[in-house]
N, C-alpha and C positions, 0 to 999 in steps of 0.2 A: 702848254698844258701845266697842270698847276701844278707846284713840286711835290707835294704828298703822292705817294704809290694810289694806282683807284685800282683796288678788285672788284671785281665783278662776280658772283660767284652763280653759276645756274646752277639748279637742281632740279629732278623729275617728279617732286610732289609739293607739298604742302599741306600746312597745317588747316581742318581738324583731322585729315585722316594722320595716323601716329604711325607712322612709317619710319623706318630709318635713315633718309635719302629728303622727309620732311623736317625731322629733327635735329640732326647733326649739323646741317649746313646752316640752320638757323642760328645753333649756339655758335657754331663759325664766324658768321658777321657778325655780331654781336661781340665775341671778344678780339676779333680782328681788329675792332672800331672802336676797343671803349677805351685804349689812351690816347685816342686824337689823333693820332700819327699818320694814321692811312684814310681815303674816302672809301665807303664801302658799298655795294649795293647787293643785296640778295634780287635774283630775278626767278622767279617762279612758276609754276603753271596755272593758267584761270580757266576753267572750267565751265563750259554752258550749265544752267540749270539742269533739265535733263542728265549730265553726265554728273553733277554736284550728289546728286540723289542716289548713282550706282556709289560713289565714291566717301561720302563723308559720311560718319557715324552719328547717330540718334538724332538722325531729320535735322539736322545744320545745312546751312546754305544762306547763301548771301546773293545781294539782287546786285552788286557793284562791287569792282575789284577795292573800292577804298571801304569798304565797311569789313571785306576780308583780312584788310592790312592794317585795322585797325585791331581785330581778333586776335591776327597773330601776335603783334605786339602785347599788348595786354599778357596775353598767355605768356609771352615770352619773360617779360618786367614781372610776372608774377614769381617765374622760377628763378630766373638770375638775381632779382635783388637789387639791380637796375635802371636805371632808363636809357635803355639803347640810343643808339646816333647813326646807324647806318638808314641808307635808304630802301623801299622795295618797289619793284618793277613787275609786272606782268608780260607773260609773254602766252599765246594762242597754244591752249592742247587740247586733245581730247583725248576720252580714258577709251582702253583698247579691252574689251571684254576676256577676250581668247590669251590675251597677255596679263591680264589684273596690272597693268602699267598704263598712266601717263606719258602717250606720247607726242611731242612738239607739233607743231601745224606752221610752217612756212619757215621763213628763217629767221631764226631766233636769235642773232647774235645782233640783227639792226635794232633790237632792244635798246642796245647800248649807243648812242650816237659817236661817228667815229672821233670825234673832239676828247671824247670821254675815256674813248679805248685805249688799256694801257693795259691790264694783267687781268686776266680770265681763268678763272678755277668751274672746272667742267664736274660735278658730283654725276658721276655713274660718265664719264664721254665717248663708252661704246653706244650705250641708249639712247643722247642726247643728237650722235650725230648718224644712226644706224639709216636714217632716212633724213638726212640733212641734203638741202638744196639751194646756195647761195653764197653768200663770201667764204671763203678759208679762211677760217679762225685764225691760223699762226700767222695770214694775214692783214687782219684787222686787228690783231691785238700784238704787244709787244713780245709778249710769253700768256704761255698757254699751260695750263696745271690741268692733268687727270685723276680727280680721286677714284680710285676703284672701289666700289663697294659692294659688288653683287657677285656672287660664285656662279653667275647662267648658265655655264656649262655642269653644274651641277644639278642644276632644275632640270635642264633638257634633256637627260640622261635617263631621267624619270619617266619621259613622254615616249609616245607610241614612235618605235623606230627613234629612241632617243641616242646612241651613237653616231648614229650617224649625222642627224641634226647638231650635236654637240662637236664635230667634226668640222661642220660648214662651217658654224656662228664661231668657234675657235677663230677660223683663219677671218673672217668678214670682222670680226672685233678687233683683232689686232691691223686690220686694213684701214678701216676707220680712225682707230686712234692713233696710231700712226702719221696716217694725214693731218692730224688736226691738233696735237700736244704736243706740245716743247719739251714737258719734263712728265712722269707717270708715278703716281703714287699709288702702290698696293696695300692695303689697310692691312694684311697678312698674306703668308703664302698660299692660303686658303684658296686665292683667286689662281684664274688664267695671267701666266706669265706673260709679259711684255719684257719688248725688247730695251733695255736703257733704263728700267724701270726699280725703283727704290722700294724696299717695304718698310713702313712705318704706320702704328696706327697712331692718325694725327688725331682721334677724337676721346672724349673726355664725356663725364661725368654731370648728369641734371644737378647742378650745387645742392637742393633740397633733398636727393639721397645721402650726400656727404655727412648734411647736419645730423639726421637719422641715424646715422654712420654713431656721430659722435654722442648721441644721449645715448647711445645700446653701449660705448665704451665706457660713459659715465656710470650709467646701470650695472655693467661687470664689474667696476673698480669699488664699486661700493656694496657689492658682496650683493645687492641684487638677481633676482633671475631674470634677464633681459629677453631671453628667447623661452615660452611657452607654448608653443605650437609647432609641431614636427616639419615635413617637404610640402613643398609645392614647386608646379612648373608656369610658368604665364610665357606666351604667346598668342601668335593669330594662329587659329585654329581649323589649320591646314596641314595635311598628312606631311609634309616635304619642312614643316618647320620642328622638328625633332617627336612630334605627337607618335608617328608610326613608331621610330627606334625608341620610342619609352615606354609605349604599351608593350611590344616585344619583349621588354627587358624584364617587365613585370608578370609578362604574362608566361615566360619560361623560367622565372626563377619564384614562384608564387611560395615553395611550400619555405624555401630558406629566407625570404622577406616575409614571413606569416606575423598578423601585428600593424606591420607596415601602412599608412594612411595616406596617400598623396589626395593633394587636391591642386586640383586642372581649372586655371583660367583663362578664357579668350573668344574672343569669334574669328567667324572665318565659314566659309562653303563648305567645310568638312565637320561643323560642330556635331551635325546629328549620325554621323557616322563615331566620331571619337565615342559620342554617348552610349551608342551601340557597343563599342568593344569593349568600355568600360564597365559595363555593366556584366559582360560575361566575365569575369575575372572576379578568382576567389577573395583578393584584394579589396580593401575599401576605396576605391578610386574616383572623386567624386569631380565631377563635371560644372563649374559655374561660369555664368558669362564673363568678357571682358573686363578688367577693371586699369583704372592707371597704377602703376607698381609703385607711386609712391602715396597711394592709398592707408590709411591706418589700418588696415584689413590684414597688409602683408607684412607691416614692422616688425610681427614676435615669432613671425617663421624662423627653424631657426638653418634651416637644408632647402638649397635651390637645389631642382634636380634637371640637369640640361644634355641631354643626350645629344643635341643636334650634330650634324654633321655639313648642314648648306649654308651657316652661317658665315661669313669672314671675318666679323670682330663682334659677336653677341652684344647688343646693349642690354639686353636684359641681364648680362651674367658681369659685365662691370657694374651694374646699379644694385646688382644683388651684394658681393664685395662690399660695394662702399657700404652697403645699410648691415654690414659685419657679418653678416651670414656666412656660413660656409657652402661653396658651390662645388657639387658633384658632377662634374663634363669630362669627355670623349681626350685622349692623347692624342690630338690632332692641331695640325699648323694653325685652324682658327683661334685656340686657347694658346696658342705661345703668349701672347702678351699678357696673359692670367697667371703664369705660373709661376712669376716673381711673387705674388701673393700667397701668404701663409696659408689662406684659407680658400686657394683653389686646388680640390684632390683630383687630379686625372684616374681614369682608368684605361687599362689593354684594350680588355674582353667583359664580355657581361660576369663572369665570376671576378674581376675587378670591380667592374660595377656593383655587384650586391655586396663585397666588402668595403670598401667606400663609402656606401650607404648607409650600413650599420653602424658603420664607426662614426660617421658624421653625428649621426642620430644620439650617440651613447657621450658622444664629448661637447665642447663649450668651445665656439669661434675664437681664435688667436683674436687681441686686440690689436686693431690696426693704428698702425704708428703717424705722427705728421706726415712725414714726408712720404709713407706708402696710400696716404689719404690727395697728397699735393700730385703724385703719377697719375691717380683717377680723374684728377681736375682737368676742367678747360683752358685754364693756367698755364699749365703743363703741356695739355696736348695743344695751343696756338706757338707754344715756345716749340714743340716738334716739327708742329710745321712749316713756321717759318725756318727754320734749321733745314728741313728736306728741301725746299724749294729755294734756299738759300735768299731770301728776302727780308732776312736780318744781316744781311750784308752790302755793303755799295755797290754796284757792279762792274767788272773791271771796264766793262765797255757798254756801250749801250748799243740793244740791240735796233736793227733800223726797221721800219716798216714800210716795205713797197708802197708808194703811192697811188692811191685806187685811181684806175682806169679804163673801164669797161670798155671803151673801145678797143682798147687795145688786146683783146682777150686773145682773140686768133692767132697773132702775132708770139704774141708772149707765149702761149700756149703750146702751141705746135711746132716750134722751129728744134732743129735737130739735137739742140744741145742741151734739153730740158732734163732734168733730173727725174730717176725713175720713180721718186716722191711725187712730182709735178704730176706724169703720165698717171701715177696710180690716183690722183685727187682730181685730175679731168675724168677719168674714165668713171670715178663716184659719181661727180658731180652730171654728168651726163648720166647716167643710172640712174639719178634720185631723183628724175626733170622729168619725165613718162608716169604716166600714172599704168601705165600696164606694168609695166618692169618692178615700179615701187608694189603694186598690187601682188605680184611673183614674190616677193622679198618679205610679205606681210606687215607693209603699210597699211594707217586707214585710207580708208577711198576717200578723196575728196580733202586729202590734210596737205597737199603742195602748198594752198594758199588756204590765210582762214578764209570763211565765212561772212558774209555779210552780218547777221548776228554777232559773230567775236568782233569785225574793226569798230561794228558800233559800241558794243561792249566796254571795248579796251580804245574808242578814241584812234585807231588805227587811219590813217589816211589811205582811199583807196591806191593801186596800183599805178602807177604813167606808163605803162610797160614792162615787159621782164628785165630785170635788173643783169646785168654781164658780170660772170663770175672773173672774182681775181685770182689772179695767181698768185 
């Protein structure tokens, strides 16, 4: 293998829907790979038509995965400043309605050809492998990285009989990630605890909010009024993304925020319900579609106001920081890595909150310093991660990789002295192989293998038989 590290990095979206699980892992390879040192590849999900259309924003869609990775790119060199060098790959999903997630269709790790395999960074690898059916990852690659980036046990809390489902998928996440990561990165405490697991938020900053960052410092430094316009909140505009606890907020403290203007952007399935609540409140609370935050719309805001609580590292609320703003969020594990920031104010209670608010409103953003601008960066956050996963270092040993052999599955598998890992990755790997049992577990129907549509699509060579899982 060739002596440079090859990441591989999967992720459960892609660019144009503006996800966070689409955009982080993009800026990931990207500065993984721009001093040559490592090969990279993002592998990503490709989408039928059909699911393109639930899935991406203002009727985008693409007839071939290369006209899509040509998109991304572009978008990408537009905001880094760059011409990237990594590579991108496709890999079989489709978009799950009842979950608003992308999920995998067959196994997704032969993506990578095993000549290639050597370090895998799994973005989301409870999701990734919740319904996986086919090699053991810690088997086909040398190390195996879990980014955590999703609180789901926080979502499902939400849903009808959500304790108890938050109960299950507790212990089924940590069963899967388990089987299939070497090392666990928790972007904050925010998330479900693993065992072995580091928290670190290894992500960083769109560069083009930084610059914005630095003209609104130039602006204050030169007596300037930099910020003219009061709060706003942006997200998808779904109750479970801080929309519910911020209309609450306003709508029980109406008469001591009197004055008070927020303005709300986003979409999402709940837009026409938000307009709804918005509109009963004595408040001017105004309602407008989605826009990119680092639009000229939101530069002279001068108060982000983020109540969330199901976030694990808000991008919105680092993008709001760097473009100098002052942001008003929740005293919660998600906001620890904010509150090194001058101009991040927590609150208790909502009588925190309406004090917070007002004073944001009545005073002028601390000017952010270099090196509090260089923490925001991807600079910054590739030097965190390779520090947490320790691959800015040599390694004392190298680790081996069993050599694949499907027949030998029974053998290797079964005999008495298997580790309780082993036993717990056949009894998945048998689980994930039935389409009734996956169907119980809330798989899509029909996603063990792709489709004749995806291998044409993606060039896939039909099957020679089922493939023997390794151990």
């Amino acid at each position: 293998m060739d002596k440079k590290q090859h990441i591989a990095i999967f992720t459960t979206a892609s660019l144009p829907w503006m996800t966070g699980t689409a955009v982080n892992p993009l800026f990931r390879a990207a500065y993984l790979s721009k001093d040559g040192e490592r090969k990279v590849t993002l592998v990503i999900p490709w989408l039928s038509l059909k699911d393109q259309e639930l899935v991406h924003p203002n009727n985008i869609t693409f007839s071939s995965p290369s006209e899509q990775e040509k998109y991304v790119h572009q978008w990408l060199e537009e905001r880094a400043g760059f011409r990237s060098c990594f590579s991108i790959r496709f890999y079989p999903g489709k978009f799950s309605i009842d979950k608003r997630s992308i999920l995998p269709v067959g196994d997704i790790s032969e993506i990578i050809p095993d000549e290639e395999a050597d370090i895998a960074v799994l973005e989301e690898p409870e999701h990734l492998t919740w319904y996986h059916h086919g090699n053991r990852w810690k088997v086909k690659f040398r190390l195996v990285i879990g980014i955590i980036h999703t609180n789901y046990l926080e979502y499902v809390k939400r849903e009808k009989n959500g304790r108890m489902k938050a109960f299950l998928l507790k212990y089924g996440n940590s069963w899967v990630v388990n089987i299939y990561c070497h090392k666990v990165i928790r972007l904050s405490a925010a998330t479900q605890d693993y065992s072995k697991s580091i928290i670190c938020n290894v992500h960083g900053v769109n560069p083009k909010f930084l610059e914005i960052g630095k003209k609104k410092t130039e602006q204050q430094q030169n007596g300037q009024r930099a910020f003219t316009k009061g709060a706003y909140f942006i997200g998808k505009m779904v109750w479970s993304k801080g929309y519910k606890e911020l209309l609450r907020l306003l709508h029980d403290h109406q008469k001591e925020l009197a004055g008070l203007e927020v303005d709300l952007y986003g979409n999402g399935e709940d837009s026409d319900q938000v307009q709804e609540a918005a509109k009963e409140l004595e408040l001017v609370v105004r309602v407008h579609p989605g826009r990119d935050h680092a639009d000229p719309l939101f530069h002279d805001y001068k108060v982000f106001l983020n109540p969330s609580t199901t976030d694990v590292v808000c991008t919105t609320t680092a993008e709001a920081l760097a473009m100098g703003k002052i942001v008003v969020c929740a005293n919660h594990p998600s906001n620890e890595f904010f509150k090194q920031f001058p101009n991040c104010w927590t609150y208790e209670d909502s009588n925190g909150f309406v004090e917070a608010t007002r004073k944001a409103l009545a005073e002028e953003p601390a000017q952010l310093t270099n090196a509090q601008r260089h923490v925001l960066s991807w600079e910054a956050a590739t030097e965190r991660f390779l520090k947490a996963t320790e691959l800015d270092q040599a390694p004392a040993k190298k680790l081996s990789k069993i050599p694949p052999n499907p027949k030998t599955f029974m053998s290797t598998s079964l005999n008495l002295g298997r580790s309780m890992e082993d036993a717990a990755a056949y009894m998945h790997y048998v689980a994930s192989g039935f389409e009734a049992s996956r169907k119980i577990f809330g798989a899509i129907p029909g996603s063990l293998q792709p489709d004749e549509e995806q291998r044409k699509e993606l060039g896939l060579a039909l099957p020679e038989g089922k493939r023997g899982w390794r151990k």
